[in-house]
N, C-alpha and C positions, 0 to 999 in steps of 0.2 A: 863317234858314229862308226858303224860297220857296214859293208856292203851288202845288200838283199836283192836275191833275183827274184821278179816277179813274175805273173802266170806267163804274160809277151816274151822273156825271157831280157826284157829292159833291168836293166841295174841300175837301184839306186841307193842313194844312204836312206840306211833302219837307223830309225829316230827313236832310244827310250822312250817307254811310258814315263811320263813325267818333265822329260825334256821340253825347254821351254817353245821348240818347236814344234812338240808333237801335234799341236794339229793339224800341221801341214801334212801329217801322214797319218792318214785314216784306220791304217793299218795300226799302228803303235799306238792313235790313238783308242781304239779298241782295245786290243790288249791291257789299255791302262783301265779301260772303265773293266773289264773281266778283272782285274787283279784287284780291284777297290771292291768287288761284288763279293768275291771268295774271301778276302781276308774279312771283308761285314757279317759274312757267316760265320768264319771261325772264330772272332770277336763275340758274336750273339751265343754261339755254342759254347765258348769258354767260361761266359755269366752266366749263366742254365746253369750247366753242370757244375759250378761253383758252388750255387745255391744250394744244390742237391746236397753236395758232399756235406756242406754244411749243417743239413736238413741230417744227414747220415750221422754225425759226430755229433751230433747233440748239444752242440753249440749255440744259445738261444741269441743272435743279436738280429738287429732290423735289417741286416742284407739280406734274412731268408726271405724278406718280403720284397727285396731290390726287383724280379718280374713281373710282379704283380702289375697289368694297366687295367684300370678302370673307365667303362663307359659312365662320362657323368650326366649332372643332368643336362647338361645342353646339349650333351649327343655328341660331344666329343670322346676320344681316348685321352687318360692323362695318364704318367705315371702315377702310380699311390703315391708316394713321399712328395709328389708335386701338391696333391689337393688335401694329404694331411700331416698331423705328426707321427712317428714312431718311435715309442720308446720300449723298455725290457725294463718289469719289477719282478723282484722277488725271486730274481735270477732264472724263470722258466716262464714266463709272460709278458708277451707281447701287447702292449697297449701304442692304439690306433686313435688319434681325434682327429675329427674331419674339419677343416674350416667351417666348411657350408654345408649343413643338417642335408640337405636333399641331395648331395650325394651319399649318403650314409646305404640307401639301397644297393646304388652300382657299386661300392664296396664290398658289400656282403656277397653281392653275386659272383663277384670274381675270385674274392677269398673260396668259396663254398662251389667254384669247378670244380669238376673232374682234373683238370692240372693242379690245383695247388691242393682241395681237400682240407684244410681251414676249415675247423669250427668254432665260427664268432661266436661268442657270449655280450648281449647288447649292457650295458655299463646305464648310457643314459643317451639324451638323444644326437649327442653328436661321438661318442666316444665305445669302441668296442674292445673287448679283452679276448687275447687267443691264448689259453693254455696249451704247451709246449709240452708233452709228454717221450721221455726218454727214449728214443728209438729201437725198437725190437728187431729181432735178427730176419722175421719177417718186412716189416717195415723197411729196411737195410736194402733188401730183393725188391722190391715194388720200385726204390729209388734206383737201383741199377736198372732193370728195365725199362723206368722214366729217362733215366742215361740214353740207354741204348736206341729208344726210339727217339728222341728229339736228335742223336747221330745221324740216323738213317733220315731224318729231317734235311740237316746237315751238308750231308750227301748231295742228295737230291739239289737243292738249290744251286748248289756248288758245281756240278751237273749241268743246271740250267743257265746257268751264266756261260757256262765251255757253249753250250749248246747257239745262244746267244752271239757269241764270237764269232762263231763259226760260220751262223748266216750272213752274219757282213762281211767277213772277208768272201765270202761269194757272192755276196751283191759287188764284192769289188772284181769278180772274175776269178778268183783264188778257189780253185778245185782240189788241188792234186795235195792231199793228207802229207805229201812228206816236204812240201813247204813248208820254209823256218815261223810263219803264223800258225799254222798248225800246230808244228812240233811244239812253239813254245805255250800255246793256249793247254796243249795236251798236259804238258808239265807240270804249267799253274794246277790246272786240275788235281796231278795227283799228288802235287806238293801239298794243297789246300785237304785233300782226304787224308793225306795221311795225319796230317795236326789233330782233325779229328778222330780219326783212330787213338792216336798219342792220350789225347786229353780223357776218349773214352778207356783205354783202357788203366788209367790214373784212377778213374774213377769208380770204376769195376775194384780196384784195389783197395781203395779206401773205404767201399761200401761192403765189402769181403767179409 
């Protein structure tokens, strides 16, 4: 443990995020829930653009469909691979069977967003076929700026989480920015951007 002065100018020991104390200290523990929010994004961000590059490389297996959630019928979200199967024939198709025929809709609608752009071919009533055609150097560009905006997604949330920290350490009285919660909340921040920068511009490269 290390010593922290606070807004009173009272000194006490800074307790790690994660220490088995930390909830003694509202303070650490904040910073731990900020630092489990940012790495959840750059975790979310690094499966996105995975897919993409994947989607870029012409690679046909069932992780280009690892995003995909579907509203079923009970009005839940499920992952895909949760409510059916996914297999690859023929080396460039993707076949999809659903357990239960009445999600077969909420399948099709999520395939067929504007994010993923998926066009099913229905097979029979539980089972649809997605031909996988070779990525075009077009195609390739639409996928880096699918990168780039789910980055600035990214961002944003990662963003909101600092922003998040910030007001409870001033609900705990903690003003003055150049307090060591600040400094280190600021840090998380741009330690968390810059991964995604990292990851986008891997994927700018690959999609090149």
């Amino acid at each position: 443990m290390s010593r922290h002065k606070h807004h009173a100018g009272e000194v006490v020991d800074e307790i790690a995020p994660g220490h088995p104390s930390a909830e003694q200290d509202p303070v650490a523990f904040e910073l731990g829930k900020v630092e489990t929010k940012m790495k959840g994004v750059v975790d979310w961000y690094r499966r996105e653009v995975g897919g993409l590059e994947t989607r870029g490389s012409g690679r046909v297996t069932p992780s280009l469909l690892d995003g995909v959630r579907v509203t079923v019928s009970s009005g839940r979200t499920s992952k895909l691979d949760e409510i059916a199967t996914i297999g690859v024939r023929e080396g460039n198709i993707l076949v999809i069977t659903v357990f239960d025929e009445s999600d077969m809709k909420g399948v099709k609608t999520a395939l067929q967003s504007d994010r993923y752009s998926f066009v099913p071919q229905t097979v029979d009533q539980r089972t649809l076929r997605i031909p996988i055609p070779r990525p075009t150097a077009e195609t390739r560009q639409e996928l880096a700026k699918a990168a780039a905006r789910l980055a600035e997604d990214a961002r944003i949330k990662i963003r909101t989480a600092r922003e998040s920290g910030m007001k409870a350490f001033k609900a705990e009285g903690i003003t003055d920015k150049r307090d060591p919660s600040h400094v280190k909340c600021q840090k998380l921040t741009d330690d968390h951007i810059a991964e995604v920068d990292k990851l986008l511009q891997t994927a700018k490269q690959t999609l090149g």
